[in-house]
N, C-alpha and C positions, 0 to 999 in steps of 0.2 A: 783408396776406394776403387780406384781402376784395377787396379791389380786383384781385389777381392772381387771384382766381378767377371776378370777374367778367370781365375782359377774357379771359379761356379759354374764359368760356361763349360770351361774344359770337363768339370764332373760329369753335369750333364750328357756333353758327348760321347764321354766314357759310358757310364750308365745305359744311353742308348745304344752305344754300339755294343754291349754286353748282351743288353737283352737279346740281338737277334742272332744270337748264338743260338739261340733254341728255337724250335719248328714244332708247333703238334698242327700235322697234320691229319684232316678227318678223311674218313674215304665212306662214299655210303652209296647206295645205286638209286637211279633214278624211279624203281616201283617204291623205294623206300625214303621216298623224301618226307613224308611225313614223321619220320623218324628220327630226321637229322637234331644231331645235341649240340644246344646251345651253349658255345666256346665264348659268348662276349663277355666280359669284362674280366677274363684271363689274363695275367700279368704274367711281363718277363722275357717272354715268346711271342714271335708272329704266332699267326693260325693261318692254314691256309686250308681251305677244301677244295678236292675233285669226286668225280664219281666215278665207280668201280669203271663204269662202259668206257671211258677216254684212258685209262692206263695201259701201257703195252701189256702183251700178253705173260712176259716173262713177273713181272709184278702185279699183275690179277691174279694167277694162277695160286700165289701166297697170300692172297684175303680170304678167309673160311665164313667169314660172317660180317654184315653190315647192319650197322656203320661200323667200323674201325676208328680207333684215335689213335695214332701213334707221336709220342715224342721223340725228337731227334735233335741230337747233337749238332753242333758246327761242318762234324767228317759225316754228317747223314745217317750215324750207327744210332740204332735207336736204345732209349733211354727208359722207356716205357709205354706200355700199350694197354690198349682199354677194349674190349670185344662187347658186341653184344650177345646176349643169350636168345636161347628161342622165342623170344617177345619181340626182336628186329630193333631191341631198343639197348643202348649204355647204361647200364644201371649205379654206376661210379658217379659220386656228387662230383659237383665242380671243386667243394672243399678238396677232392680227395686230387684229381689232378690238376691243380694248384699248387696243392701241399710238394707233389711231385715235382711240379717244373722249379720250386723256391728251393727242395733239397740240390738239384742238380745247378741251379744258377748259380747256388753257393757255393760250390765243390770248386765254381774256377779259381 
């Protein structure tokens, strides 16, 4: 019994330490918070958000539109990204980048 609840703890920690291999991070600016997308209940990945105004200038100058979602890798290379169109809004379900962060979790 010991030994079956040690090798469950160990999954788990595997498990979690898999998950934060992945990052979608949201970028959105502060006139457009009303716009910010609802990342909770996203599996797999942290989420982390900033806004446009606190990133150096060398990586603002590569956001063309807000919010941004980008997913990123363990090495920071990203894996996919999500824009928004002239509405200031993400128009991608949560299904859809979901779907994305479970094809990439699995790839390891």
């Amino acid at each position: 019994m010991k030994h079956l609840i040690y090798v469950l703890f160990v999954l788990l920690l595997c498990s979690i330490g898999n998950a934060q291999d992945l990052t979608l991070l949201h970028i959105n600016a502060k006139w457009n918070q009303s716009n910010n997308y609802n990342l909770k209940g996203i599996k797999n990945c942290k989420v982390k958000m900033t806004l446009l105004e606190d990133l150096v200038p060398s990586m603002k100058a590569q956001i063309k539109s807000v919010p941004t979602i980008i997913l990123l890798d363990k090495n920071g290379k990203p894996r996919g990204q999500w824009k928004a169109g002239l509405s200031f809004k993400v128009e991608a379900t949560k299904e859809e980048i979901q779907d994305r962060v479970n094809i990439i979790h699995l790839e390891k």
